[in-house]
N, CA, C and O atoms as a GROMACS GRO file, in nm:
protein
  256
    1UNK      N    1  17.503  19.477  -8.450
    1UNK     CA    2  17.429  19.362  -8.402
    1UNK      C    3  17.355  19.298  -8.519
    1UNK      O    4  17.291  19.369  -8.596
    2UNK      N    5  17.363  19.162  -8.535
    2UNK     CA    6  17.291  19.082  -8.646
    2UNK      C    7  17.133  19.052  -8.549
    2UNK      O    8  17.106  19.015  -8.435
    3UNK      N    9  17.050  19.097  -8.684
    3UNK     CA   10  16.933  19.102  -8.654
    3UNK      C   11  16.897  18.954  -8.697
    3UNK      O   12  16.885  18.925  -8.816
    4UNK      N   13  16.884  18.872  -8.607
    4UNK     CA   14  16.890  18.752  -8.691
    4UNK      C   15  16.789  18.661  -8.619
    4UNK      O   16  16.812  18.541  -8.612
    5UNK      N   17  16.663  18.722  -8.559
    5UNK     CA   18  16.534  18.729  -8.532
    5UNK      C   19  16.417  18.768  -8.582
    5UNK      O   20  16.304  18.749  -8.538
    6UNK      N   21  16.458  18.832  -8.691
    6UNK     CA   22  16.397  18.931  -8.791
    6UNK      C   23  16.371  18.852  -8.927
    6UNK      O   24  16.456  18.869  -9.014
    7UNK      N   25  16.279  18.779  -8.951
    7UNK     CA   26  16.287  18.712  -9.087
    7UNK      C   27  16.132  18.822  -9.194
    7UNK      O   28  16.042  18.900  -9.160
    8UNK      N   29  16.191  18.753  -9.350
    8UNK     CA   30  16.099  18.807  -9.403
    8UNK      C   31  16.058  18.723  -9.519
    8UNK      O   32  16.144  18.737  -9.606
    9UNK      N   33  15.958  18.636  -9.561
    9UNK     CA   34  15.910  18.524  -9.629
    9UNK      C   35  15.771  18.592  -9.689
    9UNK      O   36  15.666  18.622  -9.632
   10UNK      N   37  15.817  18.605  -9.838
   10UNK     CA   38  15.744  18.662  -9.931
   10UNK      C   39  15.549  18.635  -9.908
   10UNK      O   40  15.450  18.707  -9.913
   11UNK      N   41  15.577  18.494  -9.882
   11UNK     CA   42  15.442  18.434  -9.841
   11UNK      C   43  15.386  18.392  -9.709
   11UNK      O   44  15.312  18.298  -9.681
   12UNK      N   45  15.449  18.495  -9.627
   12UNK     CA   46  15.424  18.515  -9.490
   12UNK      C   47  15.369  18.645  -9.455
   12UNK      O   48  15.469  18.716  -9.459
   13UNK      N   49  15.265  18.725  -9.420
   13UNK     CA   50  15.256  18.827  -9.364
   13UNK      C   51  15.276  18.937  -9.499
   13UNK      O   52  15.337  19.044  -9.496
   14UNK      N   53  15.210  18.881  -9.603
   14UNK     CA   54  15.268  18.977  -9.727
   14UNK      C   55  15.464  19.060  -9.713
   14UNK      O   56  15.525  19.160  -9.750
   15UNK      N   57  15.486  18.936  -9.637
   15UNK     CA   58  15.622  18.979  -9.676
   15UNK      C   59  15.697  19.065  -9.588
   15UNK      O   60  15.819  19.051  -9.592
   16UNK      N   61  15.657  19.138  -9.522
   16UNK     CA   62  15.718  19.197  -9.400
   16UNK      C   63  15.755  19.127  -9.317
   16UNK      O   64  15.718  19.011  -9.299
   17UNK      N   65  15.850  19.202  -9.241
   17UNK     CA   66  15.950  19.185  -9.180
   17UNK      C   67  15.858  19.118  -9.070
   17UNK      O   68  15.749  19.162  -9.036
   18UNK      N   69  15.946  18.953  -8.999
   18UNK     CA   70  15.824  18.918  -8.886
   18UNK      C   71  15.953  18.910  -8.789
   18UNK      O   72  16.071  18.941  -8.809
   19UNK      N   73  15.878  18.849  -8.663
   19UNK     CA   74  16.003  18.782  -8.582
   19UNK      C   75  15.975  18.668  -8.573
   19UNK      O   76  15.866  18.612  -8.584
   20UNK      N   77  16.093  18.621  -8.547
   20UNK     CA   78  16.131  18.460  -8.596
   20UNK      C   79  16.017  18.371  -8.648
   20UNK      O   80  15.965  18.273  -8.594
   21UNK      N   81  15.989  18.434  -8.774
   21UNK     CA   82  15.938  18.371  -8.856
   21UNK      C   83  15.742  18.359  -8.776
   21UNK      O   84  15.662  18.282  -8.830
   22UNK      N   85  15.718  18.406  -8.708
   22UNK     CA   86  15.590  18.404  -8.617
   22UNK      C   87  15.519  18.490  -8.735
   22UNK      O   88  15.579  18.532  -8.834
   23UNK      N   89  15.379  18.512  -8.708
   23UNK     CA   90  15.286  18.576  -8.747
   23UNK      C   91  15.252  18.723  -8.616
   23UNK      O   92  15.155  18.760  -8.549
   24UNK      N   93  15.379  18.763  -8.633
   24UNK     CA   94  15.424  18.909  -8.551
   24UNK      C   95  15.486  18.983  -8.607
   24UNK      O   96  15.601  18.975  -8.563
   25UNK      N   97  15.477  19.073  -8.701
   25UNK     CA   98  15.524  19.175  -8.711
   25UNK      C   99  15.609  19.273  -8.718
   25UNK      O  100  15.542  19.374  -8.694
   26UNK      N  101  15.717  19.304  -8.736
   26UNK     CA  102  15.823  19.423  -8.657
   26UNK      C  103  15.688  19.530  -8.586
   26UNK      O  104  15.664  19.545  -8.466
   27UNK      N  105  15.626  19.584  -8.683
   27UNK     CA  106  15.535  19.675  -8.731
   27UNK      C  107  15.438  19.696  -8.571
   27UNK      O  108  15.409  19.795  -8.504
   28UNK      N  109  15.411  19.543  -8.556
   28UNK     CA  110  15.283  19.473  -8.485
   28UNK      C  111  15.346  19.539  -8.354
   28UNK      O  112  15.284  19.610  -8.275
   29UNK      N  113  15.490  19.498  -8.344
   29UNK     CA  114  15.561  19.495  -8.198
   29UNK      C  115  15.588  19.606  -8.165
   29UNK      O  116  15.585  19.632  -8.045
   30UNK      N  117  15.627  19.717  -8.272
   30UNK     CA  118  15.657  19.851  -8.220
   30UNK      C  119  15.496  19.894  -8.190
   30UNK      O  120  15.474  19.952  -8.083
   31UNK      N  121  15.384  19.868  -8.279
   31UNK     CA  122  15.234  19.970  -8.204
   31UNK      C  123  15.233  19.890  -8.050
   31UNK      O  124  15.175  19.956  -7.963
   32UNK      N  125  15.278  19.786  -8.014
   32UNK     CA  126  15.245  19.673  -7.918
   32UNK      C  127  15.327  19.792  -7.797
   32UNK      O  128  15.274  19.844  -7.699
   33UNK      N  129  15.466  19.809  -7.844
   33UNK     CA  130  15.499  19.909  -7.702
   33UNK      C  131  15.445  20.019  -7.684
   33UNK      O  132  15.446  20.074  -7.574
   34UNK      N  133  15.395  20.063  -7.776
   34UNK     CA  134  15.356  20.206  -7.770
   34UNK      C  135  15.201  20.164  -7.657
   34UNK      O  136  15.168  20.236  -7.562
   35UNK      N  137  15.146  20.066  -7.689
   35UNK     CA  138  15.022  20.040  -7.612
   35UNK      C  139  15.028  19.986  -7.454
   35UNK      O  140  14.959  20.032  -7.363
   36UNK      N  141  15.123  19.879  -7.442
   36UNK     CA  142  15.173  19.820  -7.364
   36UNK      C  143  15.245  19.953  -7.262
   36UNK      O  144  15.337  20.002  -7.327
   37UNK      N  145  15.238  19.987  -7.195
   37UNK     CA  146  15.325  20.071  -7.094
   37UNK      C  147  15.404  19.997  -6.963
   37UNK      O  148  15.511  20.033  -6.914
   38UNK      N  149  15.328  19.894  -6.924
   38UNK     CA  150  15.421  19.777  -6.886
   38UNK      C  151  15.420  19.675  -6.995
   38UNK      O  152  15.344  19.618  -7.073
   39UNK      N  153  15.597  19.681  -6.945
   39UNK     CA  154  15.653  19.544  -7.010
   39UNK      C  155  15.564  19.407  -6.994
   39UNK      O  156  15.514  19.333  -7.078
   40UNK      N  157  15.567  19.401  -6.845
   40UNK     CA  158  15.450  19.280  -6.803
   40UNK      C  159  15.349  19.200  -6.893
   40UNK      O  160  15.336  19.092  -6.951
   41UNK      N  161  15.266  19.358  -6.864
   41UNK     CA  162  15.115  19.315  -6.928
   41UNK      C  163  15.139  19.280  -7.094
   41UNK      O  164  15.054  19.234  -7.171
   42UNK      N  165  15.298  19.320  -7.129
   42UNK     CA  166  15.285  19.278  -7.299
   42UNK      C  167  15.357  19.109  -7.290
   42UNK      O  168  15.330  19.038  -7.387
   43UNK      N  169  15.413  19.069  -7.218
   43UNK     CA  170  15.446  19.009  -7.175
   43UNK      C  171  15.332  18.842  -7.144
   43UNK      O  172  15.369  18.728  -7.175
   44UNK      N  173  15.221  18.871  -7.089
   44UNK     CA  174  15.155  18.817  -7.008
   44UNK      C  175  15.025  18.791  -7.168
   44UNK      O  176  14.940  18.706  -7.196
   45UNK      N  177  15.067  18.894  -7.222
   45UNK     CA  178  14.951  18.879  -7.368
   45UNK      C  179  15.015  18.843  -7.507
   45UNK      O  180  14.956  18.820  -7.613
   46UNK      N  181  15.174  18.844  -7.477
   46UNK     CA  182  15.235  18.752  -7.556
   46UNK      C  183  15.346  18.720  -7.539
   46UNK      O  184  15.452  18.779  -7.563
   47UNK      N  185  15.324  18.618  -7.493
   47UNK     CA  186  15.428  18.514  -7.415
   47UNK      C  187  15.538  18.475  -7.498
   47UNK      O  188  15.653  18.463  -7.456
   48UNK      N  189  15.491  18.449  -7.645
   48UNK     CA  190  15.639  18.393  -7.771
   48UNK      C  191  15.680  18.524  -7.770
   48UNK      O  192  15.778  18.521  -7.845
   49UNK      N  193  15.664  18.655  -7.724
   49UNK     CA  194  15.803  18.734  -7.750
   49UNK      C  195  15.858  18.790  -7.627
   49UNK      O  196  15.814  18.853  -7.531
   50UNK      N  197  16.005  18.729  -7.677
   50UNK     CA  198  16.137  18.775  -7.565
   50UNK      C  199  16.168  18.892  -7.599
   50UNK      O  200  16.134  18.950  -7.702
   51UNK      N  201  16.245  18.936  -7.500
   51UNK     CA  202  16.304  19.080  -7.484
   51UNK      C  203  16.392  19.087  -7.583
   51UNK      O  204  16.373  19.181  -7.660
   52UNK      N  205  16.494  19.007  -7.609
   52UNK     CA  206  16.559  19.015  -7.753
   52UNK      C  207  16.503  19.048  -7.870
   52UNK      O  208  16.549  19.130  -7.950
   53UNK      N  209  16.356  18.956  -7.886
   53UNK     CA  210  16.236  18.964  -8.041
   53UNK      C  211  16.232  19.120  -8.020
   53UNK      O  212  16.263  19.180  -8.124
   54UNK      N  213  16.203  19.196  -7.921
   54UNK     CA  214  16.161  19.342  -7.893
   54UNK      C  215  16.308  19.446  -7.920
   54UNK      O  216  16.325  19.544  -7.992
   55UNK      N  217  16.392  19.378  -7.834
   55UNK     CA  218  16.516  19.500  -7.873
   55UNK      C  219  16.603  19.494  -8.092
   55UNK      O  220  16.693  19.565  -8.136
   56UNK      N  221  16.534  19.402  -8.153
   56UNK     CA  222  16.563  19.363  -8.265
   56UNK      C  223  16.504  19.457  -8.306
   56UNK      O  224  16.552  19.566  -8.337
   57UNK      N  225  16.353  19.411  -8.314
   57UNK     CA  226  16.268  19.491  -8.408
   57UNK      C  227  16.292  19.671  -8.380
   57UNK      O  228  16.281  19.753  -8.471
   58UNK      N  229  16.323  19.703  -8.252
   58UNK     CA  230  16.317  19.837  -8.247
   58UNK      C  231  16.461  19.898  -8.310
   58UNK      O  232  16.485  20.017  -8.333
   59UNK      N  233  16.564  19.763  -8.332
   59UNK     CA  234  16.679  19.817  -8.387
   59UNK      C  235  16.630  19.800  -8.560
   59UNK      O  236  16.662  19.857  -8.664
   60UNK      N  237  16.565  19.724  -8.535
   60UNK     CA  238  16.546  19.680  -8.714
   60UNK      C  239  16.439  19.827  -8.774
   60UNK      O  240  16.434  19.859  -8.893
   61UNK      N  241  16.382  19.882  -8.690
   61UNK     CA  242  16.288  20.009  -8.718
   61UNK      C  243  16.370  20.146  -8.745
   61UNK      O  244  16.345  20.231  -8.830
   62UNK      N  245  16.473  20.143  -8.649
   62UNK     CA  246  16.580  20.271  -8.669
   62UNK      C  247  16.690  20.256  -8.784
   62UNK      O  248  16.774  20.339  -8.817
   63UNK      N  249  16.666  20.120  -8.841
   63UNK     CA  250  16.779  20.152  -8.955
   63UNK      C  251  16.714  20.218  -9.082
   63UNK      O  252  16.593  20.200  -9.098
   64UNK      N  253  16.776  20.286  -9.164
   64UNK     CA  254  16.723  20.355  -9.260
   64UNK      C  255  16.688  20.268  -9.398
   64UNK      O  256  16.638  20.324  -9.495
   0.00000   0.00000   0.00000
């Protein structure tokens, strides 16, 4: 799968990995599920990320 939600702009976010180019994180989104236990409520507190932005980053976290 092309991760192609996943950007990384040297002068963005010191450079880490964001999603689509937002001021989010990969990083941000994986502590975000770990907190979030419903989907919903992560959902309802951030509305710019889709379920795709989420199944990326957690693929973009397991690659080595």
């Amino acid at each position: 799968m092309k991760l192609n939600r996943i950007t990384s702009n040297p002068a963005r976010m010191n450079g880490q990995p964001c999603i689509r180019d937002l001021r989010l994180t990969v990083r941000r989104v994986i502590e975000l599920l770990a907190t979030y236990t419903e989907r919903e409520e992560l959902r309802r507190e951030f509305p710019e990320l889709e379920d795709e932005d989420i199944q990326q980053a957690l693929l973009h976290k397991s690659q080595p």
